[in-house]
N, C-alpha and C positions, 0 to 999 in steps of 0.2 A: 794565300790571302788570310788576311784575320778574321776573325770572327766578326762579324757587323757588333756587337755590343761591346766590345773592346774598345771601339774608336768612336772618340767623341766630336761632335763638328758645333763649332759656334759661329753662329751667324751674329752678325753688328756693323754697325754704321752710327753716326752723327746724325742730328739734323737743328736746326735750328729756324723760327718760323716757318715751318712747313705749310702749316695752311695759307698766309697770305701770299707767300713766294709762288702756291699752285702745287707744292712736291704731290706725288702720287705715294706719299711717304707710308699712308697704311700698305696701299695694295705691295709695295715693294717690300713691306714687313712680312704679308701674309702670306707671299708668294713662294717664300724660301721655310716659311715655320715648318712644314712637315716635315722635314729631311734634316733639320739640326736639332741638336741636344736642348741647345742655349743660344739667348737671340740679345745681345747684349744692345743698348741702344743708350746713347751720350746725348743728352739732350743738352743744348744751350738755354739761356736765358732766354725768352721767348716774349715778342709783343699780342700773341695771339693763342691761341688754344691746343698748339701743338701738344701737352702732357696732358692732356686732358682724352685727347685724341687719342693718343696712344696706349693710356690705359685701357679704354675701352674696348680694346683688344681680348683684354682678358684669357690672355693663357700665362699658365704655370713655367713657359719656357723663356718670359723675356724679364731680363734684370734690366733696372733702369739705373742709369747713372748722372749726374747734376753736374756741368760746368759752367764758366764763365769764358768768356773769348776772350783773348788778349790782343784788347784794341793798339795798344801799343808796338804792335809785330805786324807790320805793314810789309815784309820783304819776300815778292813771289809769291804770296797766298800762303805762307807756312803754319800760317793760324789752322788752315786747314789739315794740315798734316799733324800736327798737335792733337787738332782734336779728334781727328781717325786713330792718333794711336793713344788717347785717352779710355778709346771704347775697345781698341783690341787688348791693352794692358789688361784689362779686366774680364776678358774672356779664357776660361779654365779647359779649353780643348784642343785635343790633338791635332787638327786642322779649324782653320777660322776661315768665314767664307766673307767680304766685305762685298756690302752693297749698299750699294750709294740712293741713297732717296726720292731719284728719278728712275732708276734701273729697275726691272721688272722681268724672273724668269718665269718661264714656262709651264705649266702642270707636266708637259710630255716631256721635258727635260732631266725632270728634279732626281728620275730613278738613276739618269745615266752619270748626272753629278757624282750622286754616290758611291756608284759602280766605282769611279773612275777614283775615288779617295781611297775607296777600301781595296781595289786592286794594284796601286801604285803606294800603297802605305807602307812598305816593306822596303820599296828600292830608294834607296836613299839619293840616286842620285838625280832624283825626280822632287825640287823643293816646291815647285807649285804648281797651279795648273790656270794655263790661259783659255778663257773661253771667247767667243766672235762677240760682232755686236753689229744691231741695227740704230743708226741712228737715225731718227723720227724726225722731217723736217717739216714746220708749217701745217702739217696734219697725218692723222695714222694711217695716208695710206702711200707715204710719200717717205726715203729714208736715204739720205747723203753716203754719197759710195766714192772715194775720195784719200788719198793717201794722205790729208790733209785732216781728216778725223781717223784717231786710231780705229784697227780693224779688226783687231785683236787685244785682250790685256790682262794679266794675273788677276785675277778676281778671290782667287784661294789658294794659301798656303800654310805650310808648316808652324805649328806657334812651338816648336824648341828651337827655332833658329835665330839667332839673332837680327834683326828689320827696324828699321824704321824708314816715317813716311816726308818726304822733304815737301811735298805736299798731296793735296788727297788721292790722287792718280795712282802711284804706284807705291811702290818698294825700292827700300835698297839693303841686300843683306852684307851686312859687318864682318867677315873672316877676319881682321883686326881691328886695332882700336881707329887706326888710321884710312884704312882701305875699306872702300864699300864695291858693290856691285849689283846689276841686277841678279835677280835670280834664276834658276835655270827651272823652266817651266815646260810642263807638257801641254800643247793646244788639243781641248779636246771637240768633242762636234755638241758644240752647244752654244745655244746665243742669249745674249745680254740685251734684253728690249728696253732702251734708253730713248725715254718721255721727254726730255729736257728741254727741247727745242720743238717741243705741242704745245707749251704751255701758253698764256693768250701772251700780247707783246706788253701787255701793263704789266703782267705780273713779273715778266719778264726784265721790262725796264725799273718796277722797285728795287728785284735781286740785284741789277744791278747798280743800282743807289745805294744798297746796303751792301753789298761787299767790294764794290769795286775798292773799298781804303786799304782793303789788307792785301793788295801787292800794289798801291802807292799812285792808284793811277784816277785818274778823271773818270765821272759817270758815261760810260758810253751808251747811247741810244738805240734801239733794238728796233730794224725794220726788215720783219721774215720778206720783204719784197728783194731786199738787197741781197741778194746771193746767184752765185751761178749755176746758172741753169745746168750747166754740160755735167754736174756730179751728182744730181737729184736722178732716184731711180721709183720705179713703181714696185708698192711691196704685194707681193702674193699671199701671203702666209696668212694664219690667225695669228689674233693678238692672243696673250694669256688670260683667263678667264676671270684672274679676280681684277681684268681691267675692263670688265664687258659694259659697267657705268660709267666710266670713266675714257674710253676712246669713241671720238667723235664718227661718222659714219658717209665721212669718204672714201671714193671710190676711184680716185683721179690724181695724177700727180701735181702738186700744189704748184701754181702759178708765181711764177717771180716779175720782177720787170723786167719786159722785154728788153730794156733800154740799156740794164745794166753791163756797165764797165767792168770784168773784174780786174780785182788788187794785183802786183806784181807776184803777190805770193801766192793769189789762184792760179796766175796762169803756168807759174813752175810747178803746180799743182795739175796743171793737163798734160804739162811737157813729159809728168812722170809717170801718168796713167798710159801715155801713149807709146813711151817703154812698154810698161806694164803688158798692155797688149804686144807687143812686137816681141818680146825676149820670154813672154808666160813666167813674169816675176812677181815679187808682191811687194812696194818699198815703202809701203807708209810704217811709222815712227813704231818701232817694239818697246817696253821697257821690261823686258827678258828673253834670255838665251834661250832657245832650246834645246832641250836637255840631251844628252847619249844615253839611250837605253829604256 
């Protein structure tokens, strides 16, 4: 292992209108500050007081950076991936940890992050590391279990390797100029608390007024009643503490309509869970290998 002061870790993400969109975009900043060097953060043009917000932070470890979106790039959300890799271009460290705005880790996690950098920082055939995720549905005490939201996903990797992001989700590492792929990643035991679907349904249905343009599609309407019930689970766990103001204080799995139909693509969404349990597999969507070694 290296010495922990050799290896440098920067954290960063994008955000844009954070405060009216709902993001949990401080607590998501403050949650990962102990454990990185540098917290690199790509702020967009903004209708409301997100830099203002985020200054007030006030540590010596985040660099702020100023863009524009390019409304003109409607194709798949690539705007997105632009401007995730606007904020990692400008991060100076040996591994970069990306978190996203809504995502929220743990105080009891943050040692094992570490761990897990400074003891795989040698093996080179270890380019990133995938950690789990809860995803938050309707309220914090309710969270979508589902081959249909990923269950896993690189959250950190290497900055000598060649990447970029085709949009804000993941990676794809370049071995030439022509060929990309995922990366080979080790999953370690830690989770990614992802807010994004607590937030209220207004603010909900602005985000999606404001960015449904950049993958070219019509505003869709946001009602937490439409979803299927059969992949919503009850969460036992704690939330992380710098969310103790900010998660609301249910205790019950969030109610849907009873009534609803699901989509063709929920129900090959049960057909794959119910493998799932029959074979002890896991088939929801990776966007990386796991690694040999």
């Amino acid at each position: 292992m290296l010495e922990e002061n050799k290896i440098k870790i920067s954290g960063f993400t994008f955000i844009k209108n954070g405060i009216i969109l709902g993001y949990p975009f401080i607590q998501s900043i403050k949650s990962v500050l102990p454990i990185v060097d540098e917290f690199v953060i790509n702020i967009g043009d903004s209708e409301d007081q997100t830099l203002e917000a985020i200054k007030s932070i006030n540590s010596k470890k985040i660099k702020l950076v100023r863009s524009s979106w390019n409304d003109v790039m409607r194709d798949k959300g690539y705007v997105y991936g632009q401007q995730k890799m606007i904020s990692q271009f400008n991060c100076t460290g040996d591994w970069v940890f990306y978190v996203e705005g809504d995502e929220v880790y743990h105080e009891k996690d943050l040692e094992e992050i570490k761990y897990q950098i400074l003891t795989n920082h040698n093996n080179n055939a270890i380019e990133a590391l995938a950690v789990n995720f809860f995803h938050f549905y309707g309220n914090c005490s309710t969270y979508m279990d589902s081959p249909g939201w990923y269950r896993s996903e690189v959250r950190l990797i290497r900055n000598n390797i060649r990447t970029y992001a085709p949009d804000g989700l993941f990676w794809v590492v370049l071995d030439t100029n022509k060929n990309g792929r995922y990366p080979f990643a080790k999953k370690i035991k830690v989770h990614c608390y992802h807010y994004g679907w607590v937030r209220s349904e207004s603010q909900m249905n602005l985000k999606s007024e404001k960015v449904s343009k950049y993958w070219n599609e019509k505003t869709k309407s946001i009602d937490y009643s439409q979803m299927d019930k059969k992949i919503l689970r009850l969460f036992s766990g704690t939330h992380p503490g710098v969310m103790s103001d900010w998660v609301d204080n249910s205790t019950s799995i969030f109610q849907v309509d009873s009534t609803y139909i699901p989509t063709f693509k929920q129900k090959k969404h049960r057909l794959m869970m119910f493998f799932e349990r029959l074979l002890g597999v896991e088939l929801s969507k990776k966007h990386y290998k796991l690694a040999k070694g």
